[in-house]
N, C-alpha and C positions, 0 to 999 in steps of 0.2 A: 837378151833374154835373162841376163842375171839376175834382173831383179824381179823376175818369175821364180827363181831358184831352180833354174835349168842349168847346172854347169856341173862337171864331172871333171874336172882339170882343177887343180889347186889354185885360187888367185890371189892369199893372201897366205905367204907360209907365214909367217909372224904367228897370224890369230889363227892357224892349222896348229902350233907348236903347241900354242898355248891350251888347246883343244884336249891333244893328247896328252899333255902336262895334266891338265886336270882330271882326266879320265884313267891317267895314272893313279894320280893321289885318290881317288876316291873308290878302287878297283872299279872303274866303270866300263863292262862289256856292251855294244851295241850290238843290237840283233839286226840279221840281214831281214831285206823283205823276203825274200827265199824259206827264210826260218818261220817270216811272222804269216805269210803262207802255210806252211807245211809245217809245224812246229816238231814231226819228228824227228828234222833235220837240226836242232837244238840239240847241243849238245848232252852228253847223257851225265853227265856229274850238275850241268847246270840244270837240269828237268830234276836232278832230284835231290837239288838244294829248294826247289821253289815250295814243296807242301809244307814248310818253316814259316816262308815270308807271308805275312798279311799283304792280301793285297791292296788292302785301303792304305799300305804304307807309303810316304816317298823313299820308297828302297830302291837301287839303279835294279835290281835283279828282278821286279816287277816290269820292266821294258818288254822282259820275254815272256809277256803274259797279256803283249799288245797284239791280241788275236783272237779268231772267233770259238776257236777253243775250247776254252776255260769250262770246265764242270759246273754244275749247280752251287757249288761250295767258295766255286771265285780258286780253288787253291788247285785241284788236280787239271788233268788234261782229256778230254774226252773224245772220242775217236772217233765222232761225226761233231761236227758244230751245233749246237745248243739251238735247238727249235722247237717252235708247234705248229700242228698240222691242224689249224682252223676247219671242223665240220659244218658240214649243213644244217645243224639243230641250230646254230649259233648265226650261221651266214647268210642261212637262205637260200644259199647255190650249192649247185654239185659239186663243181669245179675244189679241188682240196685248196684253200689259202694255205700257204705255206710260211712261215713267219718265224726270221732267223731271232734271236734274243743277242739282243746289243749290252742289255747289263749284266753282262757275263764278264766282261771289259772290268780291267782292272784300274784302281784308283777311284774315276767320275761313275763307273757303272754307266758308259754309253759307250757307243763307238768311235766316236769322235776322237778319243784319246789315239784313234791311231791316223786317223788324218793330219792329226796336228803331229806325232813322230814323224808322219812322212815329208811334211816340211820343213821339221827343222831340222834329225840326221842329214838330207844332203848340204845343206847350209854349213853344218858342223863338220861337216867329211871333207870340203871343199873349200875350207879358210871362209868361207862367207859370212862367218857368227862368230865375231870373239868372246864368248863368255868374260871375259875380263871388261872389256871397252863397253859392248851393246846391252841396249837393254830388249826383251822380243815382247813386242807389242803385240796382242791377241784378241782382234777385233769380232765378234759373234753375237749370236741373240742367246747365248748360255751354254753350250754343251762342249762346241769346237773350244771357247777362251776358257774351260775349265781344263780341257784334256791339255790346251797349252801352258797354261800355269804348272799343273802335274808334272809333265815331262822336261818343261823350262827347270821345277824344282829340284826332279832327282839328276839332272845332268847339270847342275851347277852353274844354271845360267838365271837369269834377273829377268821373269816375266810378266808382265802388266794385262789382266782382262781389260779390256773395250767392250761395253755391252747397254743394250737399252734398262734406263730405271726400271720400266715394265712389268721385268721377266719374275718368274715365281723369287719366291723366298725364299725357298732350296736351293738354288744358285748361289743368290747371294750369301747363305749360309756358309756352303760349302766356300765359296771364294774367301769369306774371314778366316777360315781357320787353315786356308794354303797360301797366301800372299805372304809376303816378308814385311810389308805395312798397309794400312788402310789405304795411301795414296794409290796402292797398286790394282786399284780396283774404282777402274772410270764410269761415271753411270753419265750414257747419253741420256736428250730426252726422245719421249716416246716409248714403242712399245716393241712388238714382233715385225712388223712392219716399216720402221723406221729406220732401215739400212743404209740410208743416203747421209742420216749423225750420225753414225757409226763414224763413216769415210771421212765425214769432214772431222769429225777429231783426231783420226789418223793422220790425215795429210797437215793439221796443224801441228802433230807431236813428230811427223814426220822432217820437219825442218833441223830437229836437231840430229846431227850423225850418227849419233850413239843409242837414236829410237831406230830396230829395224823394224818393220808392218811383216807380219806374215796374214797378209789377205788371205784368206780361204778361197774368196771366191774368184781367186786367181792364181793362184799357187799352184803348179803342174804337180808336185809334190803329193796333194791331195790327189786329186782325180788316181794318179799312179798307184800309189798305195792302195784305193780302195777297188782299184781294175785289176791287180793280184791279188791281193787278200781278200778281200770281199769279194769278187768274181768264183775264187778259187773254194772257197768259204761253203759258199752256195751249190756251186756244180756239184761238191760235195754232198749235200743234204738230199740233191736228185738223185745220187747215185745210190744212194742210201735208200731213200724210197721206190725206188725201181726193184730194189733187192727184196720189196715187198711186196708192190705194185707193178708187175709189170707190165709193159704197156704205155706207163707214166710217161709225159713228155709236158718238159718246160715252155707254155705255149707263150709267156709274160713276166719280165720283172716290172714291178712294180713301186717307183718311190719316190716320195716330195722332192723336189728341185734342191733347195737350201741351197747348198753353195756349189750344188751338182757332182759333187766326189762321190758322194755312193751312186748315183747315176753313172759313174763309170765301172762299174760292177756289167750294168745294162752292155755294155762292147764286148765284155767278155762272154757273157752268156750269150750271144749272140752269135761270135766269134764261133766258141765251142758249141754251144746246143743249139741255137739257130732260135732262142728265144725273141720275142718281142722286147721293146722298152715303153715303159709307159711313165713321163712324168708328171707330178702332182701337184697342184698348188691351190690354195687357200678359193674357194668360192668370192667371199670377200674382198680378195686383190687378185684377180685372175691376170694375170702378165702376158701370159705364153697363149692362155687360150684366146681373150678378149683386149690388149692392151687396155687391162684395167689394172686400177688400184685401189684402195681404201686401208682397214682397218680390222685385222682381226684375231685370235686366242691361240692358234695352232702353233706353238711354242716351239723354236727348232728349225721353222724350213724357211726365214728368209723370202725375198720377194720385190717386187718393184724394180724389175732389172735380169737382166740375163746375163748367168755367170758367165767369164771369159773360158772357163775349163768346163763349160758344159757344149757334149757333142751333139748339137742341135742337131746337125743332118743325119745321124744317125737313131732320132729320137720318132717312136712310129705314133703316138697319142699322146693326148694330153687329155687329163681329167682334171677336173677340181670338186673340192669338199667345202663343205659351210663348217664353220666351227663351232655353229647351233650340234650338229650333229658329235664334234668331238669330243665337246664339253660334256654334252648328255651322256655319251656313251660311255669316259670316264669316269663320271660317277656310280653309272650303272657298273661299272666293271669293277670299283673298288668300294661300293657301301655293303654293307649287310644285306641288306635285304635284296640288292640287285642280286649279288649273287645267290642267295637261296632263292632269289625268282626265275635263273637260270639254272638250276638245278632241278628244284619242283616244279617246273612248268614247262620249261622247254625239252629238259631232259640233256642237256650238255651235261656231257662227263668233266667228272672231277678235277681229272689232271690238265681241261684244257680249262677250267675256271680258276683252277690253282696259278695256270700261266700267264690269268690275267694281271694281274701286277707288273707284268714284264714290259705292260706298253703305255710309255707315254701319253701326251696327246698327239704329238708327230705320229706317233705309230699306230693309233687307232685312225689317224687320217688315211695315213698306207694303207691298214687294212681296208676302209669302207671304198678305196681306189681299187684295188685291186677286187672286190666284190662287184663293183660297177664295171670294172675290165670283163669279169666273168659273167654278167648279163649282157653288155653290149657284144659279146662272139658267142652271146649262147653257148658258152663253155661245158663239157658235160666233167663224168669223175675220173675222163684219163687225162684233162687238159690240168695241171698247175699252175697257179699264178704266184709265183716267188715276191714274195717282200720284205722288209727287214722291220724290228722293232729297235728303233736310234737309240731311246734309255725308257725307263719303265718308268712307272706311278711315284716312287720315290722321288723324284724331281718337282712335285703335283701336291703332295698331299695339303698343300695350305689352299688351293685352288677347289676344291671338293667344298667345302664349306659355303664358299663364296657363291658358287654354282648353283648348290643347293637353296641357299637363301635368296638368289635373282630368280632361277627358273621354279622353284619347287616349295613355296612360301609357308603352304600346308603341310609339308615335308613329304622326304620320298618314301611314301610305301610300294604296293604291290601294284597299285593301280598305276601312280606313277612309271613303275620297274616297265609294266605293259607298256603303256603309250608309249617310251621310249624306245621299248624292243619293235614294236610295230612301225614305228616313225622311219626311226634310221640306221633299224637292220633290215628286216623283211622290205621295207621300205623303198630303199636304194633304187634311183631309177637311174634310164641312160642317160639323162639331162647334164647340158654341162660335160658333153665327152667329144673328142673329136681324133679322129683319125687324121694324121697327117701328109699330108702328099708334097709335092714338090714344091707348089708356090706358098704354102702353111711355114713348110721349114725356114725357106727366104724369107717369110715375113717376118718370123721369129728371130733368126740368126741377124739379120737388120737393125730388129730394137736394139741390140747389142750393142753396137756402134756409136750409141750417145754417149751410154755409161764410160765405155774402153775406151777410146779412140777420142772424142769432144769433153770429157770429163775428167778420165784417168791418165790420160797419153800415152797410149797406147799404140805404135804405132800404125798406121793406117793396113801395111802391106801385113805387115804383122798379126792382125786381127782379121783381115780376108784369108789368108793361108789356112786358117781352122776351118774353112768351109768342103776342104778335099781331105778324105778317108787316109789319105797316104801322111798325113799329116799326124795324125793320132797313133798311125801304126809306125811313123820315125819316131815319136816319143817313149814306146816302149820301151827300147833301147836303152833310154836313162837305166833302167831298174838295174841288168845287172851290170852296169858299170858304177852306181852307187853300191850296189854290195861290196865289188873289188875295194871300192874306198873305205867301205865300213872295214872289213876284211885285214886292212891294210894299217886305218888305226886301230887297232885292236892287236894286232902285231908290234905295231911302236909303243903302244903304252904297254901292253906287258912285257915288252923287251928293257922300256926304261924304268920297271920298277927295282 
């Protein structure tokens, strides 16, 4: 399982030393997952060194601002997690959408930045990554290989994006100005969908010793990180509206597959509030619901394949979105006149139109899923359906133009802003949703099997074991035995300074 980055036991003290050595020289503190949970638990001189640091910096002291946290301003700490609570002027349904804001994250402004901490701290705590010798390879369709570059950066280690040519512009923007050279920024071909170039340029850069792959969409690292923090993140935001609602009860999380790490949010709520899971994916390339594929715009969730770190048997539906519908709804949410059409016309308040920026296209997929979760259970205004926004419009804004000029030729006025709102808000039907039962999950958890096991090598007994609940609940266990280790170099490096 090592090379899942399952190991809690040192297997290289060399590149352990050298770990510490460098997080010496550079005062670099690692935050526990503990902390990036509950950031009270940060220490009180470090909380109030952070209103200094930019967090667009590669500062190491922005690590502890790898959480859902973060204020409006990116600098303070807020004492619920950073949300909005999607109405029915906007939605159409009773049901509150609940909708966590990911670019609150510091560095990339998504959340992804702490998926990718969670796979490489335990690599680093555990000799598995010599910053000196390896370089970390960061394969994605844009969000996860920026938050790896970030974090590869401010921890002094040599990180390479993998990503499709595709992906917006903003991406590749931000990647020029955090790589340490052009080479370090690989463009497969294809698009959002093309995750299978991805792997094969992995497994070719993989022959050399000193490429490691941090797959996302097998890294237990991931899934863990976002099943405490992200789990813990959210219960959070419940408790918080219950304290105004009461009555409230989390009946759904809701979230696109991608590489299935914020899907493990979905065990925890489940766990604790006994909520549902519901994952997402692209109309276009429906995998999970239709073993289908194609081609589509929904930037961020990945497809054609089921991750090894997604808990299929505990997964209760599957919906998918067209990304006719994303596209539209992104423009409406971010042009002029959309939003003064949802203002004057529908009557959506201010603060929840101000929060539109906050959402991707990933995340207006989330939301129009979780809308369709709340029609297909006839959900009324005590049932919640929790989602998350992965990064906001900022990622987008070269794509608006482009949209505008295929779908909207005469441009987008008021009438346009209408059709749209009518199409694929009000709109939303149950099509395209399926509840899962027993032989849904095996057909799913099955597809699996080509990718891991005939493609990856995975092996066989190894990739059946993820089929039993007792299997996900011995993995927690990693968490706080990686803190002891975070814990412990943090001890050694200020001990050798």
């Amino acid at each position: 399982m090592r090379r899942l980055g399952l190991e809690t036991e040192i297997v290289d003290h060399a590149a352990y030393h050298r770990v510490v050595e460098r997080c010496r020289a550079s005062r670099t503190v690692l935050p526990t997952f503990a902390e990036l949970a509950d950031p009270t638990r940060i220490p009180a001189a470090t909380r109030a060194a952070l209103p200094a640091v930019d967090p667009d910096a590669p500062d190491p002291r922005n690590l502890f601002r790898v959480h859902w946290y973060n204020d409006g301003a990116r600098r303070g700490v807020a004492a619920v997690p950073g949300h909005v609570v999607l109405p029915r002027s906007l939605t159409g349904v009773a049901a509150p959408i609940v909708v966590a804001l990911g670019d609150r994250f510091p560095m990339i402004a998504a959340h992804k930045v702490l998926a990718a901490y969670g796979c490489l701290a335990p690599r680093l705590v555990t000799g598995q990554f010599d910053p000196i010798r390896h370089r970390a390879l960061w394969p994605s369709t844009g969000n996860y290989c920026r938050g790896g570059v970030a974090i590869s950066r401010i921890l002094g280690c040599h990180g390479v994006a993998i990503l499709p040519a595709g992906m917006s512009a903003e991406r590749f923007e931000w990647l020029d100005r955090w790589v340490a050279a052009p080479e370090d920024v690989i463009r497969t071909p294809g698009s959002e969908s093309n995750v299978k170039e991805i792997y094969d340029a992995c497994a070719e850069l993989a022959r050399d010793p000193a490429n490691v792959v941090f797959n996302q969409f097998c890294e237990f690292g991931n899934y863990l990180a976002h099943y405490l923090c992200t789990g813990t993140a959210l219960a959070h935001v419940v408790e918080a509206l219950r304290a105004e609602r009461p009555g409230l009860r989390p009946f759904a999380f809701v979230s696109a597959t991608g590489s299935a790490g914020t899907l493990a949010a979905g065990d925890y709520l489940k766990r604790e509030l006994g909520a549902r899971t519901v994952a997402v994916e692209a109309l276009e390339c429906p995998t999970l619901l239709y073993n289908g594929f194609g081609e589509h715009n929904i930037q961020g969730i990945g497809d054609k394949h089921v991750p090894l770190i997604h808990n299929v048997m505990a997964t209760d539906a599957v919906a998918a979105i067209s990304d006719r519908a994303t596209d539209a709804l992104g423009l409406l949410f971010n042009h002029e006149a959309g939003r003064r059409y949802l203002a004057a016309r529908r009557g959506v308040p201010a603060e929840v139109i101000g929060a539109l920026g906050s959402l991707g296209l990933s995340s207006v997929c989330n939301v129009l899923a979780a809308i369709k979760t709340a029609r297909w259970f006839d959900l009324g205004p005590d049932d919640a359906v929790l989602t998350v926004a992965t990064d906001g419009a900022a990622m987008y804004g070269s794509e608006w133009p482009r949209i505008e000029r295929r779908d909207f030729p005469r441009g987008f006025d008021e009438v346009a802003c209408a059709e749209v709102f009518g199409e694929h808000l009000l709109g939303v039907r149950t099509d395209h949703y399926l509840e899962l039962g027993q032989r849904d999950r095996e057909r799913i958890f099955n597809l699996g099997y080509y990718t891991w096991v005939e493609q990856q090598g995975v092996p066989s007994g190894e990739f059946s074991a993820r089929r039993a609940p007792a299997y996900w609940e011995r993995l927690r266990s990693y968490l706080p035995a990686w803190d002891e280790r975070i814990d412990e170099l943090n001890r050694r490096a200020a001990a050798a300074s």
